[in-house]
C-alpha angles and dihedrals in degrees: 000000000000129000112235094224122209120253095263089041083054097049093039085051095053091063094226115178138161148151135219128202119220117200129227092252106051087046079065104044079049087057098044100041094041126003084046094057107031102099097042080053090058097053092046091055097044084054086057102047092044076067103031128052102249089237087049087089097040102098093039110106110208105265090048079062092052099066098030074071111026103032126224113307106191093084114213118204089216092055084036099057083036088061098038126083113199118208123185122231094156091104089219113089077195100096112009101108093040080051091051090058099046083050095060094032086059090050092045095057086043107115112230098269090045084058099044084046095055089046100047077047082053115051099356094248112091095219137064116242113270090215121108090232087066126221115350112228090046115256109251131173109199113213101219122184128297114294130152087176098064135078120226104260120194134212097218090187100070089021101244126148113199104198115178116242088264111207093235146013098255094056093056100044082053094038081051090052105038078048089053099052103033085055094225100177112172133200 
């Protein structure tokens, strides 16, 4: 008869054995990535857990972790405009809700990278906030004056874009991008 053996007895008994060779250079990435950090980590997660309640983190896969802390990076225009107060200092009521639109309709042909850039030119974090309550300091585009000339500029501490009544629709989608790029924030 045959004795049943427990799981460690099973792997023991099928005389498994192998080695395996670390290079030099993946010791160091090891050491750089981890053993470097390690320390800097634990304090990290004690200071978490001085806030949180250790079991708080439990049910969260990792990716549900991910945007707790980094937020939703596929920007959509509708959660956008939801999140964004727009306030007129343009001094003229001609134009403003033509303006608006133009506004929207920019953001909306933007191709995915063109929208995290304004955002990140924006409020200096490429992603919205994956919380309900939306982006904390409120979004807010201010409307200046009329100005073909100048370029929109953003105060990316208290997350404000001022963008100048711009005469057409062309002019502000290239006045965006040149923005964007040229990295004009503004206080």
């Amino acid at each position: 008869m045959m004795q049943k053996k427990n799981g460690s007895q099973y792997i023991n008994g099928l005389h498994l054995t192998f080695s395996m060779t670390v290079t030099e250079k993946e010791r160091y990435a090891e050491f750089r990535m981890i053993n470097l950090v390690e320390q800097s980590l634990q304090h990290l997660r004690l200071g978490v857990f001085n806030v949180l309640p250790s079991t708080s983190l439990d049910y969260l896969s990792p990716e549900d972790f991910r945007l707790l802390l980094n937020g939703i990076g596929n920007i959509n225009v509708t959660t956008l405009v939801t999140y964004t107060t727009i306030n007129d200092e343009s001094e003229t009521t001609v134009r403003i809700n033509q303006f608006k639109k133009w506004f929207w309709s920019v953001l909306e042909k933007f191709n995915a990278v063109k929208r995290q850039d304004l955002v990140y030119f924006w409020t200096s974090c490429p992603t919205l906030s994956a919380s309900e309550g939306g982006f904390l300091p409120q979004l807010l585009v201010i409307i200046r004056p009329a100005d073909d000339q100048h370029l929109s500029t953003a105060n990316t501490y208290i997350s404000r874009l001022y963008v100048p009544l711009y005469s057409s629709k062309t002019i502000l989608k290239l006045k965006l991008k040149y923005a964007i790029k040229t990295k004009m924030f503004g206080f």
